[in-house]
FIRO-706464 format. One record per atom (N, C-alpha, C): atom name; residue number from 1; x, y, z negated. Coordinates in Angstrom, 3 decimals, always signed. Atoms other than C-alpha are relative to their C-alpha. Example, Ala and Ser with C-alpha at 12.3 -4.5 7.8 and 13.67 -1.06 7.14 Angstrom:
<gukes>
N  1  +0.890  -1.190  +0.000
CA  1  +12.300  -4.500  -7.800
C  1  +0.900  +1.200  +0.000
N  2  -0.820  -1.190  +0.060
CA  2  +13.670  -1.060  -7.140
C  2  -0.770  +1.090  -0.730
</gukes>
This chain:
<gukes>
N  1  +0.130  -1.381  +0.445
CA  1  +18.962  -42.733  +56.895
C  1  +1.358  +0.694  +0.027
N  2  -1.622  -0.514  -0.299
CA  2  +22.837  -42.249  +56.585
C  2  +0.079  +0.484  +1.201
N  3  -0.373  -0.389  -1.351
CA  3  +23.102  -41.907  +60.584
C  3  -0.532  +1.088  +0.332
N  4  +0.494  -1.326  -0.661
CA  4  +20.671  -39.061  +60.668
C  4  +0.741  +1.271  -0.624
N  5  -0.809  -1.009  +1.003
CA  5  +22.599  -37.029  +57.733
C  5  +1.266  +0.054  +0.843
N  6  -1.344  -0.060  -0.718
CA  6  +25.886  -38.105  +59.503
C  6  -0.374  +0.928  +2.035
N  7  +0.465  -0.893  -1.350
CA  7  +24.448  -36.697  +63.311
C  7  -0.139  +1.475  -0.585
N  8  +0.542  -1.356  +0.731
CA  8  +23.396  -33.674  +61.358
C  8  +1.282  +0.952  -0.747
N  9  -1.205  -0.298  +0.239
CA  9  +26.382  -32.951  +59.939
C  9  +0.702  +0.420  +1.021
N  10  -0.867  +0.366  -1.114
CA  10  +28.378  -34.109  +62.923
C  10  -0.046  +1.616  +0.536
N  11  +0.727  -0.776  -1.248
CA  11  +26.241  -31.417  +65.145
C  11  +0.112  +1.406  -1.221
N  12  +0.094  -1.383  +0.946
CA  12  +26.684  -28.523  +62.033
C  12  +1.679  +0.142  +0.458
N  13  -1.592  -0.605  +0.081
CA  13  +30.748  -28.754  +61.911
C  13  +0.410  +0.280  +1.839
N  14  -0.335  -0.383  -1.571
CA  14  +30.870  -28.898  +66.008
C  14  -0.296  +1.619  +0.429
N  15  +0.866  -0.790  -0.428
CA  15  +28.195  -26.188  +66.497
C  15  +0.518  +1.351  -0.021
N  16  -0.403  -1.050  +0.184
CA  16  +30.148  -23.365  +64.216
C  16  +1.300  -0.454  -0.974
N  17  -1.241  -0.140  +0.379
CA  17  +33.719  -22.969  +63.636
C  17  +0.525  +0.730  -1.125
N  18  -0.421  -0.951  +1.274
CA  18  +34.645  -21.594  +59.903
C  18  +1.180  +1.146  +0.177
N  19  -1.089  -0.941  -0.159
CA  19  +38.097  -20.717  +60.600
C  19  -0.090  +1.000  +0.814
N  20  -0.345  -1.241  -1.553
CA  20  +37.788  -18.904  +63.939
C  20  -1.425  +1.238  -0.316
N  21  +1.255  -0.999  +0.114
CA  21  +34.004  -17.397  +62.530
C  21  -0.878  +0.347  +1.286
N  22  +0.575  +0.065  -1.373
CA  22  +32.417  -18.406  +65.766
C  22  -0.834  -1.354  +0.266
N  23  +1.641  +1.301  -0.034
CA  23  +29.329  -20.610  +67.230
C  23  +0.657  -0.223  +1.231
N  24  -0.348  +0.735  -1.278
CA  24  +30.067  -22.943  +69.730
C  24  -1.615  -0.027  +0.833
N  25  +1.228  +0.183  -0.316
CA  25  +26.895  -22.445  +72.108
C  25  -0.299  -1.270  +0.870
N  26  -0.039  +1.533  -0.788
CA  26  +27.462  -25.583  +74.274
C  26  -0.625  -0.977  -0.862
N  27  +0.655  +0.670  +1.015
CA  27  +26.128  -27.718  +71.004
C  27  -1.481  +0.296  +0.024
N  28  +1.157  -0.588  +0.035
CA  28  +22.934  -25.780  +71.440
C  28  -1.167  -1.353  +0.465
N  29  +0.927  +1.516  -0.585
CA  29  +21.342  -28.545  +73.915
C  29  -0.131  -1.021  -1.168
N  30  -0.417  +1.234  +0.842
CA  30  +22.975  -31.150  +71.572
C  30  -1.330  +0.515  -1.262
N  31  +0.262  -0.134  +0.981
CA  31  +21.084  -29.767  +68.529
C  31  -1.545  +0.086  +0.082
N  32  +0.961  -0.097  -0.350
CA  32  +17.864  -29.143  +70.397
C  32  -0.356  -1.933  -0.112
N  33  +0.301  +0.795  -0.352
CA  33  +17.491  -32.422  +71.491
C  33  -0.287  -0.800  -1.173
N  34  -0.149  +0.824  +1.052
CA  34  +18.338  -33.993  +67.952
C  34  -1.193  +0.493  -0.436
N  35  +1.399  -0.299  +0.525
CA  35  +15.480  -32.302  +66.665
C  35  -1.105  -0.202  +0.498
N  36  +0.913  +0.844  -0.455
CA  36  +13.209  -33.169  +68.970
C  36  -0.332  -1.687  +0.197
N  37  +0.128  +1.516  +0.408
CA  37  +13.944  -37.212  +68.707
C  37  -0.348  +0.023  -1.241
N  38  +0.194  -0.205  +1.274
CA  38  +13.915  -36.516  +65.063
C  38  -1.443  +0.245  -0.453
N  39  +1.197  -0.738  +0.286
CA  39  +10.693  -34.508  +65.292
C  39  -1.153  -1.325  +0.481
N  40  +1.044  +0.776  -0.504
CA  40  +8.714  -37.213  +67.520
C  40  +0.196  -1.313  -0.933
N  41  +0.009  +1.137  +0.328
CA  41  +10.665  -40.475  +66.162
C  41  +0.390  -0.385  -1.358
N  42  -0.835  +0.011  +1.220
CA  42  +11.660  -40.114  +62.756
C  42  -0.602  +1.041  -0.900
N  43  +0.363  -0.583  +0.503
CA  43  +9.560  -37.516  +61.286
C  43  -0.517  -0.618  -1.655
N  44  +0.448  +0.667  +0.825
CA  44  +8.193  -40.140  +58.475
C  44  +0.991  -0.093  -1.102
N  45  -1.226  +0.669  +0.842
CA  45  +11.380  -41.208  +57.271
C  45  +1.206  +1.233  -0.319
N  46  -0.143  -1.141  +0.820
CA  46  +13.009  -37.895  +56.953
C  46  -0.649  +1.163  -0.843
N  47  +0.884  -0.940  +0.572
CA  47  +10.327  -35.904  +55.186
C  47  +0.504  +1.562  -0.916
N  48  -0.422  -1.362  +0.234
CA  48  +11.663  -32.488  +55.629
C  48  -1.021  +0.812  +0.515
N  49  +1.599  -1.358  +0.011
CA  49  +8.627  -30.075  +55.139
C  49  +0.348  +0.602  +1.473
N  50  -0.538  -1.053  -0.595
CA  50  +9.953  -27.449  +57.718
C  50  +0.401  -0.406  +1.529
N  51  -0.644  +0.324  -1.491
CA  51  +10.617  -29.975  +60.905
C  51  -0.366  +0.827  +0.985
N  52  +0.236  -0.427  -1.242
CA  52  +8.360  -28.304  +63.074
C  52  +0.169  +1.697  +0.044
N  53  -0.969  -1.302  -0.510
CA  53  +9.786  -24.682  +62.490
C  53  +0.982  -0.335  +0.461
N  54  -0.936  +0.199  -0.929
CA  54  +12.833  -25.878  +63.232
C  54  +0.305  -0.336  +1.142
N  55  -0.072  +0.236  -1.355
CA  55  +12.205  -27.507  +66.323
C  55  -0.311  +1.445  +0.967
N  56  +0.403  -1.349  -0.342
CA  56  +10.295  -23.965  +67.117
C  56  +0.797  +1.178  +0.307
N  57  -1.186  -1.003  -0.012
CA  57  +13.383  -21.974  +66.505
C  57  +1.412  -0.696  +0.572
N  58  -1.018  +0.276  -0.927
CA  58  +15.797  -24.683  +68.297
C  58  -0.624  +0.201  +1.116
N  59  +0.428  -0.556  -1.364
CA  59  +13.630  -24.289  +71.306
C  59  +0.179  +1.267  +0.371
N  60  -0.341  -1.861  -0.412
CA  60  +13.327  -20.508  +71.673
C  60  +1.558  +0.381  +0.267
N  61  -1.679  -0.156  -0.124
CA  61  +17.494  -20.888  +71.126
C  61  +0.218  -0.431  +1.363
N  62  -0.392  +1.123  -0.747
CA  62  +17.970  -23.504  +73.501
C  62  -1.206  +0.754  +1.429
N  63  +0.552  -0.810  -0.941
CA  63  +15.165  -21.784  +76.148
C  63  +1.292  +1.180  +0.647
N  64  -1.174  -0.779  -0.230
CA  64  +17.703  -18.913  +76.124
C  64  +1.494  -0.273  +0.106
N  65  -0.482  +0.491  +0.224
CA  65  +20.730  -20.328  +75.762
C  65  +0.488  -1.240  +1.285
N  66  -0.359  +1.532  -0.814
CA  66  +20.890  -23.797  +77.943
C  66  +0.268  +0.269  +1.633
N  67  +0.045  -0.636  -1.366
CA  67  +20.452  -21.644  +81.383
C  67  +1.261  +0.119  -0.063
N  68  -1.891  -0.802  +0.004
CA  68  +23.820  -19.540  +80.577
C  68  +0.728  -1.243  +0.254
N  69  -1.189  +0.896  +0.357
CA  69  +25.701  -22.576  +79.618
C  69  +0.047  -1.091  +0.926
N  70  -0.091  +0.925  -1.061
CA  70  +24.982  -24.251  +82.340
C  70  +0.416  +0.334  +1.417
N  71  -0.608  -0.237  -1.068
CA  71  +26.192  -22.106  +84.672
C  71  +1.632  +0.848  -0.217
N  72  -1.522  -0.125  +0.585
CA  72  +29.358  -21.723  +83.033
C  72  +1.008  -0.514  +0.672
</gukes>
């Protein structure tokens, strides 16, 4: 359970930068993806009400999003 809090974390302090007040969008994929392993393989054992909005609203991000940054 530690490793998913620690990924989760990990993928929050990468994602958006305090000091500078800026989102790193390259993390976007990264954060998508975690939620979807999470969502299919791990849904039991984290029992966070709300998984499948979130996956809902990293997709729609990550739909928009993963194109650009890939042709960066």
């Amino acid at each position: 359970m530690f490793f998913f809090f620690y990924v989760g974390l990990k993928l929050e302090k990468d994602f958006y930068n305090v000091q500078k007040d800026k989102f790193n969008i390259s993390k976007v994929p990264d954060i998508y993806d975690s939620i979807k392993y999470d969502l299919l393989h791990n849904k039991d054992i984290l029992q966070f009400p709300h998984t499948e909005d979130l996956y809902v609203c990293s997709k729609a991000l990550a739909d928009i999003v993963v194109p650009q940054v890939n042709t960066i």
